[in-house]
PASE-572099 format. One record per residue (C-alpha): x, y, z. Coordinates in steps of 0.2 Angstrom, whole numbers, padded with zeros to 4 digits, always signed. Each point is the difference from the previous one (the first is absolute). Layout:
XYZ...
//
This chain:
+0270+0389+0795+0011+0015+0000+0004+0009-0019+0017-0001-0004+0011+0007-0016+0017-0007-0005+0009+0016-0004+0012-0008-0011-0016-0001-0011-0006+0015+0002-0003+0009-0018+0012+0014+0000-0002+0015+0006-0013+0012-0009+0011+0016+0001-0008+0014+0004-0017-0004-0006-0015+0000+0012-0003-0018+0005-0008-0001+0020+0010-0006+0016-0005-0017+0002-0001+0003+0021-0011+0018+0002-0012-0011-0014-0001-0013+0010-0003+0011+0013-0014+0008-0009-0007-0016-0004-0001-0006+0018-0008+0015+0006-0013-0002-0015-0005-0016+0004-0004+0002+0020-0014-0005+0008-0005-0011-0018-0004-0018+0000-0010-0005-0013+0012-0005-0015-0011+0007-0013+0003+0017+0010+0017-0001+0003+0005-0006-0020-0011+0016-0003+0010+0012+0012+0017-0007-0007-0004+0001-0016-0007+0018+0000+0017+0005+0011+0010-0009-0012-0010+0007-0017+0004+0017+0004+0017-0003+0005+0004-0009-0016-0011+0017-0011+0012+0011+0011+0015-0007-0003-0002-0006-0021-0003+0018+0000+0015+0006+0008+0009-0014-0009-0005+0005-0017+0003+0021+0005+0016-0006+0000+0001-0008-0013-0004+0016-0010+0014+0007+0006+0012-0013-0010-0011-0005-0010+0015-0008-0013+0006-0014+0015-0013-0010+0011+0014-0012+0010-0006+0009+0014-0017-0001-0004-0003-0019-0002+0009-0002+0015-0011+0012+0011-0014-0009-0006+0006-0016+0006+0003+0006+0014-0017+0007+0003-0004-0017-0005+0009-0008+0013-0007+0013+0013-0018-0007-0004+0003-0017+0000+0007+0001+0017-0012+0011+0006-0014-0015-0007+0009-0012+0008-0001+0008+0014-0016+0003+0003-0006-0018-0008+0013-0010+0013-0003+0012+0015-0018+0005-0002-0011-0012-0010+0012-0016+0003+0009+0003+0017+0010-0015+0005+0011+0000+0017+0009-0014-0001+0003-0008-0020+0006-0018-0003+0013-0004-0010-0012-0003-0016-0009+0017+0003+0013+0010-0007-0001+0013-0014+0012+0010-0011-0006+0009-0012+0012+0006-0017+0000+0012-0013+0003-0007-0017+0002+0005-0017+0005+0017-0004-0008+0003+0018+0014-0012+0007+0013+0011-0008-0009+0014+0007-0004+0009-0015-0017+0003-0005-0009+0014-0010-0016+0008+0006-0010-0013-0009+0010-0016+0003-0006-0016+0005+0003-0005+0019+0007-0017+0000+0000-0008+0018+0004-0018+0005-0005-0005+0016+0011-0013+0006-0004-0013+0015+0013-0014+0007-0013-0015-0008-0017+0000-0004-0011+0016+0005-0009+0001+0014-0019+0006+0004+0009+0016+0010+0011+0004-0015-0012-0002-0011-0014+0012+0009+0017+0014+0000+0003-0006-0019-0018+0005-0003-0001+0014+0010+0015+0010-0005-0006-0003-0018-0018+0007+0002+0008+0015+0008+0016+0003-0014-0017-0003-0015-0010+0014+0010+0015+0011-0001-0002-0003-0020+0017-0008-0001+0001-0015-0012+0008-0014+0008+0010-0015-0006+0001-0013+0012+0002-0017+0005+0001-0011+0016+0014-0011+0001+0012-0010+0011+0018-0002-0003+0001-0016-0005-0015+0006-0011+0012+0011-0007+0013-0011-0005-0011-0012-0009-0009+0014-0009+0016+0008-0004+0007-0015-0010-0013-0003-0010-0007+0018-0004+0015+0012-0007-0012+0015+0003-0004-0003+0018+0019-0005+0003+0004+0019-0009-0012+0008+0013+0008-0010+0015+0017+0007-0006-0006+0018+0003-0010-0005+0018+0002+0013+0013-0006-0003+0017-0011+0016+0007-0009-0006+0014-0003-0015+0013+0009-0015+0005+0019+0005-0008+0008-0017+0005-0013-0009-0011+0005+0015-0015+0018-0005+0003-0001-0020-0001-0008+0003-0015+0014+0010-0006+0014-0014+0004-0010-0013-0006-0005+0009-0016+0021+0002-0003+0006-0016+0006-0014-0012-0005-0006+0009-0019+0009+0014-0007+0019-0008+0004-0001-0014-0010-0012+0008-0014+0009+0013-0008+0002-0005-0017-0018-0004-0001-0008+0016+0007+0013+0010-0012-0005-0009-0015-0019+0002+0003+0003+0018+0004+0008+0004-0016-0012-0010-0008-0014+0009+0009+0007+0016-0008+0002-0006-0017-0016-0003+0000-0006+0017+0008+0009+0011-0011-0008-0013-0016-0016+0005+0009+0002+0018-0001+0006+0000-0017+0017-0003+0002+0005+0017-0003+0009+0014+0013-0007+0013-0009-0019-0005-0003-0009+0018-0001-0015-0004+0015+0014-0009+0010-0006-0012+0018+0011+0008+0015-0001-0016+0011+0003-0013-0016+0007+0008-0014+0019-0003-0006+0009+0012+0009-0013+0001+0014-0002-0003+0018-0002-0019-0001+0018-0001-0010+0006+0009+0018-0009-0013+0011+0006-0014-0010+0016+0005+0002-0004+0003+0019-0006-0016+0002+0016-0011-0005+0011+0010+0007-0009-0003+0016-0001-0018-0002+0017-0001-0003+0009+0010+0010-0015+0004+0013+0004+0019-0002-0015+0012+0006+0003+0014-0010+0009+0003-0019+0015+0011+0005+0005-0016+0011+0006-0007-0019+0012+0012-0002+0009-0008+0014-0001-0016-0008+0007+0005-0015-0016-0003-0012-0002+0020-0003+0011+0015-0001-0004+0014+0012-0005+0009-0017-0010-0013-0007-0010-0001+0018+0001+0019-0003-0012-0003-0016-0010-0013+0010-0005+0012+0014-0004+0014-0011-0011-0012-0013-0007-0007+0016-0008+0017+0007-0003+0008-0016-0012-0017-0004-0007-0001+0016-0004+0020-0002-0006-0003-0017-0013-0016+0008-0004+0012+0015-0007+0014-0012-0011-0016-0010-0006-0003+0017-0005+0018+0006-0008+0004-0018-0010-0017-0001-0005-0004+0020+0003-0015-0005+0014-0014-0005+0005+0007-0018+0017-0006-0006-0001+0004-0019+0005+0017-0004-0015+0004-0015+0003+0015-0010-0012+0010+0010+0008-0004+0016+0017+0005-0006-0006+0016-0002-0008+0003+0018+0016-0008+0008+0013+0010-0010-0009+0014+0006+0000-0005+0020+0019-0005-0005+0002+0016-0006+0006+0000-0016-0006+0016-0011-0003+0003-0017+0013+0007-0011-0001+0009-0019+0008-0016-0006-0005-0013+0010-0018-0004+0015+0006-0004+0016-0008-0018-0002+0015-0001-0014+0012+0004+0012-0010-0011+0013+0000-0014-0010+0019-0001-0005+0006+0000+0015-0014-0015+0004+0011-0009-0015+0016+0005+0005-0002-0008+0018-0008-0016-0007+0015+0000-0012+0012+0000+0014-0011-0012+0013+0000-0014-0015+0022+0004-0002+0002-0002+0020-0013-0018-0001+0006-0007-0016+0019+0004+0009-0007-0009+0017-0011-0015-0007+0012-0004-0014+0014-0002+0013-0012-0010+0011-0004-0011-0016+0020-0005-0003+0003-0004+0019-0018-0008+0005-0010-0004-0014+0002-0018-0009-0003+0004-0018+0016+0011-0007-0005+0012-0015-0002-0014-0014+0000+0015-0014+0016+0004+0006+0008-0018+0000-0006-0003-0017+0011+0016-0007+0014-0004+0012+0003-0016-0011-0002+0007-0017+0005+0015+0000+0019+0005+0007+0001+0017+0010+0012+0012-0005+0017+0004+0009-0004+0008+0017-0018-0008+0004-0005-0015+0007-0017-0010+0005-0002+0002+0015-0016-0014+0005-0008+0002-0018+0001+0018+0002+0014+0012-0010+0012+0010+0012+0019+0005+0000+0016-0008+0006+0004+0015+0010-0007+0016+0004+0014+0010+0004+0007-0005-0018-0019+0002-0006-0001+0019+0005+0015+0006-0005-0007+0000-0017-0017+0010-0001-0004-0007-0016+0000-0018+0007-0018+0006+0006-0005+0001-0018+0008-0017-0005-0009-0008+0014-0016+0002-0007+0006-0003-0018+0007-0017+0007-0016-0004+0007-0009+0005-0016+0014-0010-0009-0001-0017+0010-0020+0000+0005+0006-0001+0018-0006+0011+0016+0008+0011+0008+0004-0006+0018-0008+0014+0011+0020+0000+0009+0006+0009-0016-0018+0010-0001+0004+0010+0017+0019+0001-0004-0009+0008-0015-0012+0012+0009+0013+0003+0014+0011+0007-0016-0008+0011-0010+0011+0016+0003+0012-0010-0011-0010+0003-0014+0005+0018-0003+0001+0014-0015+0016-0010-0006-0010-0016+0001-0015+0006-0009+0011+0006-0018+0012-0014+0000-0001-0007-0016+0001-0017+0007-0012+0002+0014-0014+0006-0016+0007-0015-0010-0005-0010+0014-0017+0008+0004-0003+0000-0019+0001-0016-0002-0010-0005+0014-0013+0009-0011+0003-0009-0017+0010-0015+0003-0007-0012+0011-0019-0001-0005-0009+0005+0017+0007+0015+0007-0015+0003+0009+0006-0013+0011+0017+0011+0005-0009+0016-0002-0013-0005+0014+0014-0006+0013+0011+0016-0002-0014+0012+0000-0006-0010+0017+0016-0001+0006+0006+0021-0004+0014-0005-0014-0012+0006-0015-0004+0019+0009+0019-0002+0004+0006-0001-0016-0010+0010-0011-0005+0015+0013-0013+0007-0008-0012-0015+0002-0001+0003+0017-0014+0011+0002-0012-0013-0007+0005-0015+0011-0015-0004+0007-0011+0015-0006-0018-0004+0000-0011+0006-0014-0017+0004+0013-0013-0006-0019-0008-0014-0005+0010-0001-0016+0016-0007+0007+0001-0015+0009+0020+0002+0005+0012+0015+0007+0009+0008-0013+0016-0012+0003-0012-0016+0002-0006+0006-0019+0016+0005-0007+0006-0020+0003-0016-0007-0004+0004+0012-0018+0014-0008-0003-0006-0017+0005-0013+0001-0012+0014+0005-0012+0012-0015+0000-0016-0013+0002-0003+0009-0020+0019-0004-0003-0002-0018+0008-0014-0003-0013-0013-0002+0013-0012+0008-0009-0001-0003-0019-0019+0000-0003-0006+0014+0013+0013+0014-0006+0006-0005-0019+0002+0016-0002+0013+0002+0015+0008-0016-0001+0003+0003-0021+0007+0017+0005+0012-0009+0013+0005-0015-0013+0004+0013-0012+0014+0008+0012-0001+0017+0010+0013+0008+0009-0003-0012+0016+0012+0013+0011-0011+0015-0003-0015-0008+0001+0001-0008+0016+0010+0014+0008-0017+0010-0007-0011-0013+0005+0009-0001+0017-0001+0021+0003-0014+0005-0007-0010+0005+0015+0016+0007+0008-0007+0019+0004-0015-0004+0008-0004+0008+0015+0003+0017-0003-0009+0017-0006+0007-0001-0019-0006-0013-0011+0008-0016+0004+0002-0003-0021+0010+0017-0001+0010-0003+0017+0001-0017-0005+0009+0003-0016+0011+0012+0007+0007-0011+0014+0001-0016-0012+0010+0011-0010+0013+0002+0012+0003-0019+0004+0001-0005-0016+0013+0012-0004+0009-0007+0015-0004-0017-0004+0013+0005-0015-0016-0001-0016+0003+0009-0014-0008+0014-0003-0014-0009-0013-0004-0012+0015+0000+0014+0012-0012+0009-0012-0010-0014-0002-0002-0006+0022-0006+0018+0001-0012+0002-0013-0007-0018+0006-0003+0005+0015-0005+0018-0005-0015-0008-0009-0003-0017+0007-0018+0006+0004-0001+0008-0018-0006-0017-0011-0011-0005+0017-0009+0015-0001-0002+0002-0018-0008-0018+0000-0012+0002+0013-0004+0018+0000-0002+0005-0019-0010-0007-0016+0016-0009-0008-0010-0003-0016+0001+0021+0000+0015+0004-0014+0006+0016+0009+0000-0011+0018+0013-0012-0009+0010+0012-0012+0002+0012+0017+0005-0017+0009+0012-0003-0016+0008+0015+0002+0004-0003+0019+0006-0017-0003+0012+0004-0015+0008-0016-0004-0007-0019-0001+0013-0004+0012-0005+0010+0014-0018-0004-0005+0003-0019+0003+0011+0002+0016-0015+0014+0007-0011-0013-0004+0008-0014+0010+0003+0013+0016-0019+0004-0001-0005-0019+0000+0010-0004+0015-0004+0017+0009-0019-0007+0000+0005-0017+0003+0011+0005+0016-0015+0010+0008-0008-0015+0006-0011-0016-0003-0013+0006-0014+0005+0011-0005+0006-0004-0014-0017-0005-0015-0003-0003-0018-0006+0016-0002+0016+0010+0005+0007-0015-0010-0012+0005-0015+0003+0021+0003+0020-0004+0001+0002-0009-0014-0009+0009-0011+0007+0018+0005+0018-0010-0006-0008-0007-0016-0007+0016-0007+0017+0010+0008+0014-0012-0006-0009+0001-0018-0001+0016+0000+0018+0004+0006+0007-0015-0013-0012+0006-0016+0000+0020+0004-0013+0009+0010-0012+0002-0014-0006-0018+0003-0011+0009+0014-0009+0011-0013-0020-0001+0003-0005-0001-0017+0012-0019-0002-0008-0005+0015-0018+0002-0006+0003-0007-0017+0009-0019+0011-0016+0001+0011-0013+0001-0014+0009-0013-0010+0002-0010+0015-0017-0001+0003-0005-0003-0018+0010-0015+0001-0009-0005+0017-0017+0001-0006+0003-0009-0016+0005-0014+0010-0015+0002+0008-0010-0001-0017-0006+0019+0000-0006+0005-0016+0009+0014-0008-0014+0012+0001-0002-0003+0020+0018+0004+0003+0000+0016-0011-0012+0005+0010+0006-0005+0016+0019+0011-0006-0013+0015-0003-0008-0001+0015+0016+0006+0009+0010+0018+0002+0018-0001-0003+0005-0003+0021-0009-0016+0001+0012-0007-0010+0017+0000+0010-0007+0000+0017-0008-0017+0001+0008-0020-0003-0008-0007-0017-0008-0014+0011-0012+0013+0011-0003+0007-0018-0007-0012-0005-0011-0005+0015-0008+0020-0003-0002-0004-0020-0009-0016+0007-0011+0010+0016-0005+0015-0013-0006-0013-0014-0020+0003-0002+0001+0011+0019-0017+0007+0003+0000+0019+0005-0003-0005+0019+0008-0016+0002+0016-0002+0012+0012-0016-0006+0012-0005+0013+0015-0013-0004+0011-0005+0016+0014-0011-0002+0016-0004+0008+0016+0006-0008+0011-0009+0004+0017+0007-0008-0006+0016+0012-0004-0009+0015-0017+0007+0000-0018+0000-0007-0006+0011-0013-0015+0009-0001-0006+0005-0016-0018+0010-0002-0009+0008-0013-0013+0011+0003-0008+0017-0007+0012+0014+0004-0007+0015+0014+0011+0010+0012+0008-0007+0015+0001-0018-0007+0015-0003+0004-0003+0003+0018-0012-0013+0004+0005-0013-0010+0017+0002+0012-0011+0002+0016-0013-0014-0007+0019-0012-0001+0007+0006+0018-0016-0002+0008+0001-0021-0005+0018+0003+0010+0012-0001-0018+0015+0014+0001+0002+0009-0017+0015-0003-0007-0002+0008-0018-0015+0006-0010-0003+0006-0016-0016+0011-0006-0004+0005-0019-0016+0005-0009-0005-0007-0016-0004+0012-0016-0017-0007+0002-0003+0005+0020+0005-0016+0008+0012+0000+0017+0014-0014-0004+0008-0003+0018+0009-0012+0007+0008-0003+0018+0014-0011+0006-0002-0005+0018+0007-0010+0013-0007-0010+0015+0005+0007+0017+0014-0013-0001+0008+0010-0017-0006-0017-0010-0016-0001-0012-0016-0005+0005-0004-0015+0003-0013-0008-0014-0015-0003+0014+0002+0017+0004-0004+0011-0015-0019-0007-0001-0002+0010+0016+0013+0016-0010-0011-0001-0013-0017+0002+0013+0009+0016+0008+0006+0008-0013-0017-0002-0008-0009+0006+0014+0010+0016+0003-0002+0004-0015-0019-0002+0001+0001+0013+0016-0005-0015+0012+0018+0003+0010+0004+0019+0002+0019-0001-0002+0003+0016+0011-0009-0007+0016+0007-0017-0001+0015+0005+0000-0002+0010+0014+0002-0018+0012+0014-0007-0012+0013+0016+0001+0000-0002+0021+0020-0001+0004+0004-0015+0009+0010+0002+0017+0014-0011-0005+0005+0015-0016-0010+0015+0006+0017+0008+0006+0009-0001-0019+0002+0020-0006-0003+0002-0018-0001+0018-0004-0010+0002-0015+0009+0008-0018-0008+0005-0015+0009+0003-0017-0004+0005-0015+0010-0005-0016-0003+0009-0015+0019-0006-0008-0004-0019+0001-0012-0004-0012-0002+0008-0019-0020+0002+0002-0003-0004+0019+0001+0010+0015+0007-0012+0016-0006+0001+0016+0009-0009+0012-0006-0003+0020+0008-0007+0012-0007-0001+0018-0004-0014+0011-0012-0015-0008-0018-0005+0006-0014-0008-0009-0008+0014-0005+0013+0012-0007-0001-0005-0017-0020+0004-0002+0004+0017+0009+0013+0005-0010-0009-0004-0017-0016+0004+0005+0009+0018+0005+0009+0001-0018-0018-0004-0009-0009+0012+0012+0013+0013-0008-0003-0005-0020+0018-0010+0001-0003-0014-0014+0013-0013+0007+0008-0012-0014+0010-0010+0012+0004-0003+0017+0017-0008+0008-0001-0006+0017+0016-0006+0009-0003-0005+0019+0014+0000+0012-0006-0008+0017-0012+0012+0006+0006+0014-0012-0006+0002-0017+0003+0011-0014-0015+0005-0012+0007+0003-0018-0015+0008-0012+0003+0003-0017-0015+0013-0007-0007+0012-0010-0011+0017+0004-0017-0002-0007+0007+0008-0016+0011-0013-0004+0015+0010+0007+0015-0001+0012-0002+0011+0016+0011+0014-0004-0009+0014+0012+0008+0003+0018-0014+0005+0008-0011-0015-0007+0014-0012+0006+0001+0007+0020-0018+0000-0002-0003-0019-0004+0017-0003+0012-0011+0008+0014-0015-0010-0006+0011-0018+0002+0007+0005+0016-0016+0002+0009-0010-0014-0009+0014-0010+0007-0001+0010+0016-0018-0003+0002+0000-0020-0004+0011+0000+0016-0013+0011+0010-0013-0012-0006+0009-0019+0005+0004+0011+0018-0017+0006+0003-0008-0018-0002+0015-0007+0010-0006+0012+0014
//
């Protein structure tokens, strides 16, 4: 049986990359295998031939592949055709030299077909190879010996085969009842063997399946992706995206790939520009998405040796460096990398949504019932219609010849419920130049866009279908730049665009009243009435200069100041979008990095703020900033630290800044406290004593309620007892730890490393000694999940805390194992700062680190500052993915602030290498 290709379905050519000449390796192979006749010998000749044919040429293959590193269309195809070369080289030898036949009956015949993304001839160095060996009926013992034999030889060549023996009528009836075998079939290639067999298969397949059955594969196929892109989290821009499955991705490509060939039978996707489905531009986008994801899954390939389709955060870096993308003062190249990623998988779901929604209206039984439901109630405005449950226009020309009609588009759909017919979303995307400098400051034009903002109670939903569609970077310029920008941390879960939207998202769900009992404050604040306008256009812009070397605040503020002032704001609503956006980090870093029961921490925060109503519309804007970063973001304790920071502020700023004074402060939490243990039936000669027991910054630094769980822990304590309450608290989302204990150096430090070692984070902590020599200390802290710890959990807390505190755990070498970086984060940069703040506080010196976040870092950093004779009073610890930053508030050991220079870069030295050394340590037991 002679081997035969069918050069019509042939993969396409592999360009100029090395793939070998099908004749002189056959050649080679023939000469290799003389004088052989023992099958073991000759599979083991073959194979050895073959194995270093396939090393030479993935080598030269993926050579080249360096040299363009940014498109792999040439690439996959070379492989496949290597591929192909193999398999017709095993054929060979299994038909000619292990199963020689000289004259085949009619039921020994054998084609065998690439299918899959093998079929379509693209494959990246780690695909799958997915055969189907095809006979006329049911297989013989010949066909299944050269079955069996090409097999053995293709799993000693350390290819991973797909594969499947089947006849034609086989086919057919597996076809119609299994959608993903009838997909595979679509894509089926012949590459070797019997090609009249491959062919009846063809026309059968067309004639007898696919003709009659396009309604029903369309349907499952956009059902199949629905359910993909729920799969993978329904998001385009998910940080750690999947390549092959993702929205945007490969699979989107294929999908569309497949219809269209069942359809219209076309082999290859610029064919569909003929038909009419694409523009030569929007096949333009197609091609240039295709190669740039193939290159992206090529460079997954080569890094893993192995199938690896998800692009982690640790892979991103390695392939934006074999891509070629470099590091800037602004931005890493994994940044840039990673935007482009977004901006293709932006476009790949525009040219799909286009393709699949157009095959929807003409093939698939269900119309849009969203859209039908709208179409009866609502009435369209002049000029648009419904166009099969979807809104369009009733004429483009007379659509275009107004620019702003792009902008009324989008308010209409807002407006009416309905979706925009993906018709009018390419006129849209094929427009864009109409939007011009004119455009952007016509008054009506920013009416329009305004109100898309603050009329309809969802922009989000307008927002996110300009942004995909180009019309939002169109029309306010300046946006731009952060389309699609990544932000390469833990912290964010979105791009910069992605985050503005979910912002403002998180915004009008406050207006809709969506979340009375989580955000009182917010929602009370909203009820009340702010200036909507500014605070959305704020809301909407606030992250507008990221990406650049100057502070994105101050950039930020500057840029915003310039659309408001074309947006036509007056100059008090200018003044206030700038300063919003100037400070919409201050209130979230005030809260979690500073002890906002300090009164010079809120009468400086006071001063910044200046008037209740900027107060109240900074609050709002932090609230949805967190909210918007991502799911869990958003606790009880930032709730707690938020709403507190606005209580003690908006008191201040409405009754005068002396509210704030120390001495008033003291005098509430003693009195609060009386009360409190009255209640509890303290006798009034106990609680006199227990107000005496304390100096003067006890008072205003801790809640009445932990108080009076230390008035009850120091009641009859014996001089080397340790009392220990644990308890949720549960209006800060976390447990609190409260100890009592006779005071010594370095305290502080291992009752932190006693609470990371049971796996708690630190999220606040308070420390103060009692007149009489007692340590009064107490910890709030969160499980690994941000949440307090669940009740069956703290015996075993308790246990830890007690034993390392005993010296049965030394915290130093256990933490050794525990501060390991994991692979997946190891690539996150955090370069380290230390500041000292000698302004912020009356009596306290603040130390503030901020450096990447491990287990351990705590303990070093406090057992460094006790080391050093640092009395710490409190500590504030705010974690942003995997960095954190370290807030200390402490003394000298003479009750003083660090004022000296030297003493400072001295300790600051100290920190850096205690933090320097933890990571030394984690490495060295890694190794």
């Amino acid at each position: 049986m002679t081997s035969k290709v069918t050069t019509s379905s042939a993969p396409a050519s592999a360009g100029a990359l090395p793939v070998p000449a099908l004749e002189p390796l056959l050649a080679r192979l023939d000469e290799s295998l003389v004088g052989l006749t023992e099958p073991r010998q000759i599979r083991a000749a073959a194979v050895a031939l073959l194995l270093q044919t396939r090393t030479d040429a993935m080598a030269a293959i993926e050579a080249g592949f360096a040299t363009h590193p940014r498109a792999a269309r040439e690439t996959v195809r070379a492989i496949a055709s290597l591929t192909d070369v193999l398999v017709l080289a095993i054929h060979r030898v299994a038909t000619t030299r292990l199963h020689p036949q000289q004259s085949p009956s009619e039921n020994e015949r054998l084609a065998v077909l690439a299918v899959g993304g093998y079929g379509r001839a693209e494959m990246a160095p780690h695909s799958d190879v997915d055969l189907l060996f095809l006979t006329p009926w049911k297989i013989t013992p010949w066909a299944e010996s050269v079955v069996e034999s090409m097999l053995y030889m293709m799993w000693d060549l350390k290819l991973k085969i797909g594969h499947s023996i089947r006849s034609v009528d086989d086919c057919l009836r597996l076809g119609a009842s299994d959608m993903t075998i009838r997909t595979s079939l679509v894509e089926h290639r012949v590459v070797t063997g019997h090609a009249p067999l491959a062919e009846e298969l063809r026309t059968r397949l067309w004639a007898e399946l696919f003709a009659g059955t396009v309604p029903q594969f369309v349907e499952a196929k956009l059902e199949e992706r629905a359910n993909r892109h729920a799969r993978q989290g329904g998001q385009r821009y998910v940080l750690e995206p999947n390549v092959k499955e993702g929205k945007g991705g490969l699979r989107d490509l294929q999908t569309l790939y497949w219809i269209s060939k069942y359809i219209h039978r076309v082999d290859r996707a610029v064919e569909l520009v003929d038909l009419g489905v694409f523009t030569r531009e929007e096949h333009l986008a197609f091609w240039q998405a295709e190669d740039f994801l193939w290159a992206v899954r090529s460079h997954l390939h080569l890094i893993a040796g192995r199938p690896v389709d998800v692009l982690s955060f640790d892979m991103q870096v390695e392939v934006a460096r074999r891509m070629k993308y470099a590091d800037t003062p602004a931005r890493r190249g994994v940044e840039y990398f990673m935007q482009d990623y977004f901006r293709h998988a932006t476009r790949v779901g525009e040219l799909t949504r286009v393709f699949l929604t157009e095959l929807e209206a003409q093939h698939v039984r269900t119309a849009p019932f969203l859209g039908r439901i709208f179409r009866r109630r609502r009435k369209l405005r002049h000029g648009f219609v419904d166009q099969q449950g979807r809104l369009s226009f009733e004429d483009s020309k007379h659509f275009l010849s107004d620019p702003l009609n792009i902008l009324r588009l989008f308010e209409e759909a807002l407006r009416t419920g309905a979706l925009i017919h993906p018709d009018a979303m390419r006129v849209v995307a094929a427009n864009l130049d109409l939007i011009d400098d004119k455009v952007q400051s016509d008054p009506e034009a920013i009416r329009i866009f305004m109100d898309l903002l603050v009329k309809h109670g969802n922009p989000e939903r307008a927002l996110r279908r300009m942004n995909e569609l180009g019309v939002l970077a169109a029309f306010i310029p300046e946006f731009e730049p952060v389309v699609a920008m990544m932000q390469f941390n833990l912290y964010h879960h979105y791009t910069v665009d992605e985050h503005s939207i979910q912002c403002v998202a998180a915004l009008a769900e406050i207006e809709r009243g969506e979340h009375p009992e989580d955000l009182p404050l917010s929602s009370g604040i909203i009820d009340a009435g702010v200036n909507r306008r500014v605070l959305y256009l704020a809301t909407l812009l606030h992250d507008i200069g990221k990406g650049r070397r100057e502070d994105h605040s101050i950039l930020g503020a500057r840029i915003v100041r310039r659309i408001a002032t074309r947006f036509g704001f007056s100059q008090d609503d200018i003044d206030t979008v700038e300063w919003l956006v100037r400070n919409h980090l201050l209130m979230s870093d005030v809260a979690q990095k500073r002890d906002i029961s300090d009164p010079r921490t809120l009468r400086d925060f006071a001063k910044a703020v200046k008037t209740r109503r900027r107060l109240d519309m900074l609050l709002v804007l932090t609230v949805c900033d967190i909210r918007g970063v991502g799911p869990g973001t958003w606790n009880n304790w930032k709730a707690m630290l938020l709403r507190k920071l606005h209580q003690e502020t908006a008191a201040a700023l409405d009754n005068g800044l002396e509210e704030l004074n120390r001495d008033r402060r003291q005098a509430e939490s003693k009195r609060s406290l009386r009360h409190m243990l009255v209640a509890k039936g303290w006798e009034a000669r106990a609680i006199r004593a227990e107000m005496a027991r304390h100096y003067d910054a006890y008072w205003p630094g801790l809640p009445t309620q932990t108080q009076a769980v230390f008035a009850e822990l120091l009641s009859g304590l014996g001089p080397d007892e340790i009392r220990i309450d644990l308890r949720a608290d549960t209006d800060r989302d976390a447990t609190r730890a409260a100890f009592v204990l006779s005071d010594h150096p370095g305290i502080f430090s291992r009752l932190a490393g006693a609470l990371t070692l049971t796996g708690a984070n630190v999220v606040d902590a308070r420390t103060y000694t009692t007149r009489d020599g007692y340590a009064t200390a107490v910890f709030w802290v969160q499980d690994s999940e941000g949440h307090p710890f669940a009740e069956d959990r703290l015996p075993r807390l308790r246990q830890t805390i007690l034993r390392t505190l005993a010296g049965e755990i030394v915290a130093r070498e256990a933490f050794a194992t525990r501060d390991k970086p994991k692979k997946r984060t190891k690539e996150f940069k955090f370069p380290t700062h230390v500041t000292f703040d000698n302004e912020g506080s009356d009596i306290y010196t603040i130390i503030e680190v901020d450096t990447r976040d491990r287990p351990g870092l705590l303990y070093d950093l406090t057992r460094t500052l006790a080391a050093n004779h640092i009395q710490i009073v409190s500590a504030v610890i705010a974690t942003f993915g995997a960095q954190v930053v370290d807030s200390f508030y402490v003394k000298d050991m003479f009750g003083l602030k660090l004022h000296s220079p030297a003493k400072r870069e001295a300790l600051e030295k100290k920190l850096r290498a205690a933090i320097a050394d933890g990571v030394k340590r984690a490495e060295a037991e890694q190794a």
